[in-house]
C-alpha positions as CSV (number, residue, x, y, z in Angstrom):
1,X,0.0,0.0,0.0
2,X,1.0,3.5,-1.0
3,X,1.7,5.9,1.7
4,X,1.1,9.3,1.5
5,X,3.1,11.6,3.9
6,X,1.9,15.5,4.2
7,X,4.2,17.3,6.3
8,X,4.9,21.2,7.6
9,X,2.8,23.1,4.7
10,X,0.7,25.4,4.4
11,X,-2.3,25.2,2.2
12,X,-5.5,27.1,1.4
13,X,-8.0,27.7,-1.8
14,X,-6.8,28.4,-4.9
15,X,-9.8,30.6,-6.0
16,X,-12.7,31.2,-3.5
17,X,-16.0,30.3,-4.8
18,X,-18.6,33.0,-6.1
19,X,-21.8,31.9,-3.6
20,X,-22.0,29.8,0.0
21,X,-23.3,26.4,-1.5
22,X,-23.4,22.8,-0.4
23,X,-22.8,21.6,-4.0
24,X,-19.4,23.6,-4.9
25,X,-17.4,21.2,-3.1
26,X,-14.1,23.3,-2.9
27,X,-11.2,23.0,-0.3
28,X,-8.0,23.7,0.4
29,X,-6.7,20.2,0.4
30,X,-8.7,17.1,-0.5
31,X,-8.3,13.2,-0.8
32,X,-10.3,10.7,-2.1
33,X,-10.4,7.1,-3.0
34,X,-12.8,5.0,-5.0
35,X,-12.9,0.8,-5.0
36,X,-10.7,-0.3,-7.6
37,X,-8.1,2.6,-7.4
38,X,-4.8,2.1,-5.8
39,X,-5.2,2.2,-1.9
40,X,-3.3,4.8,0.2
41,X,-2.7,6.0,3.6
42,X,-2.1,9.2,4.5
43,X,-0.7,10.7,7.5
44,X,-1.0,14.4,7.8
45,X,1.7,16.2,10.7
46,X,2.2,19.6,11.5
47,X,0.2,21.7,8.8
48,X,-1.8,24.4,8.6
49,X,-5.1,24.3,6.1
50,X,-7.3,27.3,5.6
51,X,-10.7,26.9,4.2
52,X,-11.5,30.3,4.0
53,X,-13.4,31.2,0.5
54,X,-14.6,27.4,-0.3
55,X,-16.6,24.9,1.3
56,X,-14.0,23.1,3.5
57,X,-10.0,23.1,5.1
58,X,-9.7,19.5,4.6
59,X,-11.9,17.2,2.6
60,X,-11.9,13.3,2.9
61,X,-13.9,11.1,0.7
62,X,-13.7,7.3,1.1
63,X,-10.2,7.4,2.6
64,X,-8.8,4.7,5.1
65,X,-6.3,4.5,7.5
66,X,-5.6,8.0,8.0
67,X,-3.4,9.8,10.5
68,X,-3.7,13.6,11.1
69,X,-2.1,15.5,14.3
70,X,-0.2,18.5,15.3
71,X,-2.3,20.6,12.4
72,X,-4.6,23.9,12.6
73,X,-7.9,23.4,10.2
74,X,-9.2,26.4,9.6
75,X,-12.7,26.2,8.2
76,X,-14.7,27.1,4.9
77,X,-18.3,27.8,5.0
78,X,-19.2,24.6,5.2
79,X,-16.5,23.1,7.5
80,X,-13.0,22.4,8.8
81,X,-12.6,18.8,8.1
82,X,-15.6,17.3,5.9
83,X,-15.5,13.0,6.2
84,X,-17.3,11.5,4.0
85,X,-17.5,7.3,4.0
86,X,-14.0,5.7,4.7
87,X,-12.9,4.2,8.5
88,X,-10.1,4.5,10.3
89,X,-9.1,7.9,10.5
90,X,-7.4,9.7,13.3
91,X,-7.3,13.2,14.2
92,X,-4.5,14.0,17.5
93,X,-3.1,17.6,18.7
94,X,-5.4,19.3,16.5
95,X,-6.7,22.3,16.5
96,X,-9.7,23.6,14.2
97,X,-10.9,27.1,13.9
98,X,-14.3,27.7,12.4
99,X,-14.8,31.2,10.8
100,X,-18.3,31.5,10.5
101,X,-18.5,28.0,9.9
102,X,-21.7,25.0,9.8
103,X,-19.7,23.1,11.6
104,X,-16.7,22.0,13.0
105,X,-16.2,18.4,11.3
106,X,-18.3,16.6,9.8
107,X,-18.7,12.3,9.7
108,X,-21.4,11.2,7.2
109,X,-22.3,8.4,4.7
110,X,-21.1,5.3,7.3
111,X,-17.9,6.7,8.2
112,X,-16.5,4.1,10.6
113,X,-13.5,4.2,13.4
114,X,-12.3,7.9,13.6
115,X,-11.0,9.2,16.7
116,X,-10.4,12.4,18.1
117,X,-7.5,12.7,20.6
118,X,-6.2,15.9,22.7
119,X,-8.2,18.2,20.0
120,X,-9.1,22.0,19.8
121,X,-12.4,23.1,18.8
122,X,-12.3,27.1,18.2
123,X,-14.7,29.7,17.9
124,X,-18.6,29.1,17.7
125,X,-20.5,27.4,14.4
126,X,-22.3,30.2,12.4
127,X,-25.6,29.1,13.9
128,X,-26.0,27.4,17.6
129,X,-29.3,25.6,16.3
130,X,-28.2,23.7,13.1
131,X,-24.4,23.2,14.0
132,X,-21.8,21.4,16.1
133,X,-17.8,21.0,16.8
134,X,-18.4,17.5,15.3
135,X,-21.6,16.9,13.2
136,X,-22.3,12.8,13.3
137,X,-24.4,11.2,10.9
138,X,-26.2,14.2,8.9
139,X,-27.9,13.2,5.3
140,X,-25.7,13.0,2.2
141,X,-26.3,12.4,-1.0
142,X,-24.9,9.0,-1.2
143,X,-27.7,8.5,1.6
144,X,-30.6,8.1,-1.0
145,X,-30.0,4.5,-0.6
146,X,-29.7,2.5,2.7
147,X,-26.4,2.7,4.4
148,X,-24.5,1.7,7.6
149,X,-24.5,4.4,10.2
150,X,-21.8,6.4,11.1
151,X,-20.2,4.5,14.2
152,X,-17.1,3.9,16.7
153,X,-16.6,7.7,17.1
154,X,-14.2,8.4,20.0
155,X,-13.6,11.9,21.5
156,X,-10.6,12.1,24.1
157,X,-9.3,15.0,26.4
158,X,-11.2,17.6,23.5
159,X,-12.2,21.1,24.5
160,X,-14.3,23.9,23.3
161,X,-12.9,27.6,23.8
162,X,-14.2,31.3,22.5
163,X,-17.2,30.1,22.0
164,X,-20.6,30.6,24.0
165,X,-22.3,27.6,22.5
166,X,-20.4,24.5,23.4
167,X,-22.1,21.5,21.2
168,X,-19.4,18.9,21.2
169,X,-21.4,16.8,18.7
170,X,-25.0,16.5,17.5
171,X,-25.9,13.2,16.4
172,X,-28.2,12.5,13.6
173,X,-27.9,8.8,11.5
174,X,-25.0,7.5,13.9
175,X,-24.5,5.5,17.0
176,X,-23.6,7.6,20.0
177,X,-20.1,8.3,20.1
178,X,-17.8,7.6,23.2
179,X,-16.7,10.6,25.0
180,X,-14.0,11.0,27.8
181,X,-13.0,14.0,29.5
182,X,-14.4,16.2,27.0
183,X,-16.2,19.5,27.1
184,X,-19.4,20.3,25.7
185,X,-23.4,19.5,25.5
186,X,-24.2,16.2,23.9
187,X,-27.3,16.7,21.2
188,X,-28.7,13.4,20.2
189,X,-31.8,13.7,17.8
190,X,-34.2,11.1,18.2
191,X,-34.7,8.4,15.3
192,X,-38.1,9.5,14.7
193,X,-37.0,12.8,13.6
194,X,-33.8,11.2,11.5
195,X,-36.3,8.4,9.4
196,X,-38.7,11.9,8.4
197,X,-35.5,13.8,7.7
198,X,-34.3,10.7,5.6
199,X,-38.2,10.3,3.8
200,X,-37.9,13.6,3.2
201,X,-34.6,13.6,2.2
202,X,-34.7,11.4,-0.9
203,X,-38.3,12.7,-1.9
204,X,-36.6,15.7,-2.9
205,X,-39.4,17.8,-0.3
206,X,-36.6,20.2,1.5
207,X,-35.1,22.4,-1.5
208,X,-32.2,21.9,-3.7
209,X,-30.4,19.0,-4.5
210,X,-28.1,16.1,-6.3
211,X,-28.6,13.1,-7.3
212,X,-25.4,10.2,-7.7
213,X,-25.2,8.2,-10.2
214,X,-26.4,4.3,-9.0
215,X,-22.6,3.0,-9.2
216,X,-21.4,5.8,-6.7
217,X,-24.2,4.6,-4.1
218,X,-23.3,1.1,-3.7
219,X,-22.7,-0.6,-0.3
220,X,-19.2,-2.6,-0.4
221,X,-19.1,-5.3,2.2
222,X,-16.1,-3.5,4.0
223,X,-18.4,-0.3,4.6
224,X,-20.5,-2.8,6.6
């Protein structure tokens, strides 16, 4: 397996986009994987990545077995960090800054086995009611067909500072995370809510969206 090794840079946007939308899909540094491609890990030390401009600092999109610590994320619009599928990913002696930010981070579409150890979450998300530091299970668009949840989430020794509204996670399609010695208010939203949300969701009922191809939506038997 390859290994890809990211170390003391400095990265932002290239061009910032024209309008604050969830389908732009910008960042300052990205990585994705797709079944059948060559596998990688990546191990990410002692960087700094600004999102100001686009969506995201740091976007990660199917990737396993990934290592990031002693970085500053600075986020987008959207987010810092935004994890989409993937497992194994592991986030120490970080620090990430929202500036005006959704969110913090963001695990979604069965991400599986990320940890967050000795963290930093900065500033407050750009709205207290539809935000967190780490957003767990919100709908994607590889969600319009049925998908493990987003699970084995572990937050160590993480705090919350400059910030009046101290959501350490809000929990949507995802088993509830372990937490130790961590600040913050826990928000789980009941499954009740999350299956309308989900209806909804793939009706098309609540504005905009995309729609993936059927080949990006399959289930491999790893994800489970």
């Amino acid at each position: 397996m390859k290994k890809v090794i990211v170390k003391d840079e400095y990265f932002s946007a290239q061009e910032s986009e024209d309008s604050r939308s969830k389908f732009n899909d910008k960042n300052a540094l990205g990585f994705a994987w797709r079944p059948g491609q060559e596998e990688f890990s990546l191990e990410i030390d002692s960087c700094t990545i600004d999102g100001k401009g686009v969506s995201e600092g740091l976007k990660l999109s199917f990737c396993r077995n990934v290592s990031v610590k002693n970085s500053c994320i600075l986020g987008g619009y959207e987010d810092c960090v935004d994890i989409v599928r993937g497992e194994n990913i592991f986030f120490e002696n970080c620090t990430f800054i929202s500036q005006d930010s959704a969110q913090h981070i963001t695990c979604k579409s069965g991400v599986k086995n990320v940890n967050f150890i000795n963290c930093k979450f900065v500033n407050p998300v750009r709205n207290w009611w539809n935000g967190a530091c780490i957003d767990l299970g919100n709908w994607s668009d590889y969600d319009d067909v049925d998908r493990p949840k987003v699970r084995n989430i572990n937050i160590t020794n993480c705090t919350i500072s400059s910030s009046c509204f101290s959501i350490l996670y809000r929990r949507l399609y995802s088993d509830t995370p372990n937490v130790i010695n961590s600040d913050g208010f826990k928000f789980n939203i009941g499954d009740v809510f999350v299956r309308a949300f989900w209806f909804l969701q793939r009706r098309g009922m609540l504005g905009a969206r995309r729609r993936f191809d059927e080949s990006w939506l399959k289930v491999y038997d790893f994800e489970l």
